[in-house]
C-alpha positions in Angstrom: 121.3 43.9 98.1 124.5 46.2 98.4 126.6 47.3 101.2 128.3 50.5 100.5 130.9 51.7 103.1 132.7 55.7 103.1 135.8 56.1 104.8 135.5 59.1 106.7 138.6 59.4 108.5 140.9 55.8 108.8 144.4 57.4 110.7 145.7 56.4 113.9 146.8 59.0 116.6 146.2 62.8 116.1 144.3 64.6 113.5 146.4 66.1 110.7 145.6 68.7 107.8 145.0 65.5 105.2 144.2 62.9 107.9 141.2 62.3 109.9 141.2 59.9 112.7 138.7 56.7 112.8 135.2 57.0 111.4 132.9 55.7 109.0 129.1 55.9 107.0 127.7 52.1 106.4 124.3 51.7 104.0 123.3 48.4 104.6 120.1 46.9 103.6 119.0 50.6 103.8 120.1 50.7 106.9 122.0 53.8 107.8 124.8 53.4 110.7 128.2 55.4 111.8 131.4 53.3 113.5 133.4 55.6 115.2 133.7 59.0 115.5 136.9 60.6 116.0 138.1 64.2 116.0 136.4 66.1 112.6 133.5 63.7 111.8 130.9 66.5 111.5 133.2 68.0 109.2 133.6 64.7 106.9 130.1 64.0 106.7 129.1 67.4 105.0 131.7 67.3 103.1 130.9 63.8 101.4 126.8 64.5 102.2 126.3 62.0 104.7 122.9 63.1 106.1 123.2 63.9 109.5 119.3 62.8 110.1 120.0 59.0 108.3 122.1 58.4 111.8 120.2 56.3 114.6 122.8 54.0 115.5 126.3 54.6 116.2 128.8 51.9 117.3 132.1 53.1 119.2 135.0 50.4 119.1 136.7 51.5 122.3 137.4 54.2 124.4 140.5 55.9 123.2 140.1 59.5 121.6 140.8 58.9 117.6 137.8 56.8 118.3 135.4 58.6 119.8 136.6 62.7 121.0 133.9 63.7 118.2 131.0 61.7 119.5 130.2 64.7 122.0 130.5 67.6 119.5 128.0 65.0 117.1 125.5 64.9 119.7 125.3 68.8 120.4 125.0 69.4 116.9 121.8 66.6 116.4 120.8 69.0 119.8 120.9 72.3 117.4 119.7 70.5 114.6 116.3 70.2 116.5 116.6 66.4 116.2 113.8 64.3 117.6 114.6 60.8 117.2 116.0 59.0 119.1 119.9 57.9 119.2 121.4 54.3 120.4 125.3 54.4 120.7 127.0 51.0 121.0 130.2 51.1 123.4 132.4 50.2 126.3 130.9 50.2 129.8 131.8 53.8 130.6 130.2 56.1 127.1 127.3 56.7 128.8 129.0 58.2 132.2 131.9 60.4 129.7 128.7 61.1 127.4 126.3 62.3 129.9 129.4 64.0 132.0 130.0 66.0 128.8 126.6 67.3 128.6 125.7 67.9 131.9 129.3 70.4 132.6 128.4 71.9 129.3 125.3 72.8 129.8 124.4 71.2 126.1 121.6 69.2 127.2 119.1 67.8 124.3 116.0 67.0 124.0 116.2 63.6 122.3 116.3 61.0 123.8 119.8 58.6 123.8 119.8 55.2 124.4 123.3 53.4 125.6 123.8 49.9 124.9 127.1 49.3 126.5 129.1 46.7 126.2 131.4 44.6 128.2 130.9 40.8 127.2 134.4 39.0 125.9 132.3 36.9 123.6 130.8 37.7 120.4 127.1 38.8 121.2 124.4 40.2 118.8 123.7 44.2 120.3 121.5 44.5 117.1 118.9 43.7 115.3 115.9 44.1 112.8 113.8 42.9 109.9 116.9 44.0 107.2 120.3 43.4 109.6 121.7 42.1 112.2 124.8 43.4 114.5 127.9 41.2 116.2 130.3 42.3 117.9 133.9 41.1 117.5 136.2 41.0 120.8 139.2 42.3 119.8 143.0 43.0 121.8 144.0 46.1 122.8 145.3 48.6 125.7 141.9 48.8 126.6 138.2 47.1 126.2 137.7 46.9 122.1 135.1 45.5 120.0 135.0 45.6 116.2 131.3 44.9 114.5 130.4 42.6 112.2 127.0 44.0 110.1 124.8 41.2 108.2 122.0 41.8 105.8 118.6 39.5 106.7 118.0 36.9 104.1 115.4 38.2 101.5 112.6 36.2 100.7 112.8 33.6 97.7 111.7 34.8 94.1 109.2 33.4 92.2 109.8 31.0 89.5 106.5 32.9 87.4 107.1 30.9 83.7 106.9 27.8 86.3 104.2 28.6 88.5 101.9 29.0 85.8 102.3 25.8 84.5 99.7 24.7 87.3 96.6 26.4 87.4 95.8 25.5 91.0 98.8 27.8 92.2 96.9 31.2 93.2 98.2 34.8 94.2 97.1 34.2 97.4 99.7 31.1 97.4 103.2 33.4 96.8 103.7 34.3 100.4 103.7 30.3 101.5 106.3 30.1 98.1 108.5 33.2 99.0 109.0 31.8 102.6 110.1 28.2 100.5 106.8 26.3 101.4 106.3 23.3 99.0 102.6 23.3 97.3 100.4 20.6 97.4 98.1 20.3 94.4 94.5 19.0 94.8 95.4 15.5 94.0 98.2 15.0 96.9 101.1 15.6 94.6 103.7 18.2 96.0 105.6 20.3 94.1 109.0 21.4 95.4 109.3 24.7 96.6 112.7 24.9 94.5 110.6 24.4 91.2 108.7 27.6 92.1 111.1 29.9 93.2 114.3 31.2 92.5 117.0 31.7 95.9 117.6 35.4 96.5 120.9 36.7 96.7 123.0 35.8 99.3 123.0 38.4 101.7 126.1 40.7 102.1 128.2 41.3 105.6 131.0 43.4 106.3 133.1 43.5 109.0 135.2 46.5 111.1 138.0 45.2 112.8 139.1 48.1 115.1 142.8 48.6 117.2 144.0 44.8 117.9 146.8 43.1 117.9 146.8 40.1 115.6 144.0 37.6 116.7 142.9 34.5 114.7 140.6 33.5 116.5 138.1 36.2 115.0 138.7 34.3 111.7 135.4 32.1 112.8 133.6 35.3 113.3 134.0 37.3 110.0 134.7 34.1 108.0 133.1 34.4 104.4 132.6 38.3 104.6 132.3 40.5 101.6 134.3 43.5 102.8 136.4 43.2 105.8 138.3 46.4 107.4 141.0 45.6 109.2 143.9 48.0 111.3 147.1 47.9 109.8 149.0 50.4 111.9 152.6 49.1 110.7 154.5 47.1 108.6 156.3 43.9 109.4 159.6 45.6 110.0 158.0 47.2 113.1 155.8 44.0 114.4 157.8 44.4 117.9 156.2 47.9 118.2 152.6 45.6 117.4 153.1 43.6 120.3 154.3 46.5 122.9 151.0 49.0 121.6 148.8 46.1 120.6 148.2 46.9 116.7 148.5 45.3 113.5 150.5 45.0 110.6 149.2 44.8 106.9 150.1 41.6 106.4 148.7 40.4 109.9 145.6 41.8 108.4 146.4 39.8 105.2 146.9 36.4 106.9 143.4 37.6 108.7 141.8 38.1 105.6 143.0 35.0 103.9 142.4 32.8 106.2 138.6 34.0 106.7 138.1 33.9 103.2 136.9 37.1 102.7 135.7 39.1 99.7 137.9 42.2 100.0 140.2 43.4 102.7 140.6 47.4 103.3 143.9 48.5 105.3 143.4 51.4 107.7 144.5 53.2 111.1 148.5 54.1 109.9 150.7 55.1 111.7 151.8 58.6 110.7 155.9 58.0 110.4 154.7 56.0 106.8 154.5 58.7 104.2 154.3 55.8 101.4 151.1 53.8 102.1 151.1 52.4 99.1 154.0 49.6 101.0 150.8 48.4 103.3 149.2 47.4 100.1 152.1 46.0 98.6 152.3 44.2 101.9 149.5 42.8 102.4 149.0 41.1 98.7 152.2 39.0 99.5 149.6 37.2 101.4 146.2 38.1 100.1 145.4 39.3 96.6 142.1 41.4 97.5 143.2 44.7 99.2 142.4 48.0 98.9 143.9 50.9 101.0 141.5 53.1 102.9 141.5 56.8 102.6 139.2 59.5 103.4 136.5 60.3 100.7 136.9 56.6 99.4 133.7 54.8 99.0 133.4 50.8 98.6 130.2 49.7 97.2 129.6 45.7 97.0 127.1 45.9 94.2 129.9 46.9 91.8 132.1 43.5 90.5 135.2 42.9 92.2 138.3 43.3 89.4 139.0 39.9 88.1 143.1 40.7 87.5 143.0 42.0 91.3 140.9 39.5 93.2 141.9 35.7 91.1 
C-alpha cells in the first residue's frame, strides 16, 4: 500500500518557460486520478509518461485559470485519442456549463461520455468512492468557491497468522475469509479463539491531502489530521502575509503551522509566487515550524512506500 504523487506543474499565476501552473498525477491503491489541470498539462504528462488512458477521474479545486484553462484542451485530446470510457470531473458548480460551452462553440464534441459531479457544499463531503479509496473534499478560503481533496486508501483485509492457524486442526481454508474480515473462530468444543491470534493487522492505510489556493485556515487541521503527505499553497513568505490576507493565499510557514498541527507525515510547499527566485527560503521557512518539508517542483515524484529520512523528519 503506497501513494505515489508527480508534480506536474505547482506555480501560481501564468505559465513560464520552467514553470507550469497547478496539476498533478496521484496512484493510489492503484487508483489512477489527476487534481488540476492548468495551462501545459498534456505536455507534462508525456513528458513524465503519465498515461493519458489511466485518467477517469479528475478533481478541479476551483475555477480560476492556473487551475483548470487545460482541462478543455485535455478533453479534445481523450476526443482524438478515440477514448471510450467514460470521464467524471470533480468541481465548482459552473465546470460543466464553461466545459460543455467550450465544446459546443468549438465544434470539438466527443463521443465519451463526461460525467460532472459538481460541487458547492461548505462542509467536507465524500464525492468519491470505491472498494480501494475514498474522496473528501476540503473547503478551503479564497476569491472564489475552492475545495482541496483529501484521498484515503480502503482498509485491506487482515493477514493470516499461518504458523498459528495451524496449530488447530479444525481451522479450514474455507475459514480464512471469516479470519481476514477479523471474525473470532469457535472450535468444536465452544472455546473461541481470538481473531488477533490468527491474523496479523494490515498496514495502515495511506491518505494524502491537496490543499489548493486558501488563505490560512485551521480548521481543516481536523480534516487532514494524521495524513501521510500533505500539499499545501505556499504562495509567500511571511514578510508579505499582508498580501495573504488581501489575495487570500498562504505563506510557508502558515503551511508549516498547518502541517504541524495536523500531524502529518510530510508537508510539500507549492503554488509561488513568481517575484521569489530563491525557493529554497519557503523551505527554510517552513522547517522553523515543521521539520518534514519538501519543496515541490515539476518532474518531482513523492512515493510513500520509500522511508521518510530519519535526520529530516525527527
Amino acid at each position: 500500500m503506497s501513494i505515489k504523487l508527480t508534480i506536474l506543474g505547482c506555480h501560481s499565476a501564468t505559465p513560464r518557460a520552467n514553470a507550469f501552473p497547478s496539476s498533478q498525477f496521484l496512484e493510489i491503491n492503484n487508483r489512477y486520478f489527476l487534481i488540476d489541470c492548468g495551462e501545459g498539462t498534456q505536455r507534462q504528462m508525456r513528458k513524465y509518461k503519465v498515461g493519458f488512458s489511466k485518467i477517469n477521474h479528475i478533481f478541479i479545486s476551483h475555477l480560476h485559470g492556473d487551475h483548470f484553462f487545460g482541462l478543455i484542451g485535455l478533453i479534445s485530446t481523450f476526443g482524438i485519442l478515440n477514448r471510450e470510457k467514460e470521464l467524471h470531473i470533480y468541481g465548482p458548480k459552473g465546470i460543466k456549463q464553461i466545459t460543455e460551452l467550450q465544446l459546443r462553440l468549438t465544434s470539438s464534441y466527443v463521443k465519451y461520455k463526461i460525467v460532472f459531479h459538481e460541487l458547492s457544499s461548505n462542509k467536507s463531503e465524500l464525492i468519491f468512492e470505491d472498494d480501494k479509496v475514498s474522496v473528501r473534499t476540503i473547503p478551503l478560503d479564497h476569491r472564489v468557491y475552492t475545495n482541496g481533496y483529501l484521498f484515503t486508501e480502503k482498509p485491506k483485509p487482515r493477514n493470516l497468522h499461518l504458523d498459528n492457524i495451524k496449530m488447530y486442526d479444525e481451522i479450514e481454508i474455507c475459514d480464512y475469509h471469516n479470519l481476514k474480515a477479523g471474525k473470532d473462530f469457535m472450535l468444536s468444543s465452544g472455546e473461541i479463539i481470538p481473531n488477533e491470534e490468527l491474523t496479523i493487522p494490515p498496514p495502515k492505510p495511506k491518505s494524502f491531502a491537496y490543499c489548493s489556493d486558501t488563505k490560512y485556515k485551521p480548521d481543516i487541521v481536523p480534516i487532514i489530521e494524521n495524513v501521510d503527505l500533505l500539499y499545501h499553497e505556499s504562495t509567500f513568505l511571511s514578510g508579505l502575509e499582508e498580501l495573504c490576507e488581501k489575495t487570500k493565499h498562504s505563506t510557508a510557514k502558515q503551511a508549516a503551522t498547518i502541517a504541524k498541527n495536523a500531524n502529518v507525515g510530510k508537508l510539500i510547499l507549492g503554488h509561488y509566487s513568481s517575484r521569489y527566485s530563491n525557493l529554497d527560503e519557503f523551505k527554510t521557512e517552513a522547517e522553523t515550524v515543521f521539520d518534514c518539508v519538501e519543496l515541490g517542483y515539476v518532474g518531482k515524484s513523492y512515493d510513500t512506500s520509500l522511508p521518510i529520512q530519519e535526520e529530516i523528519c525527527n
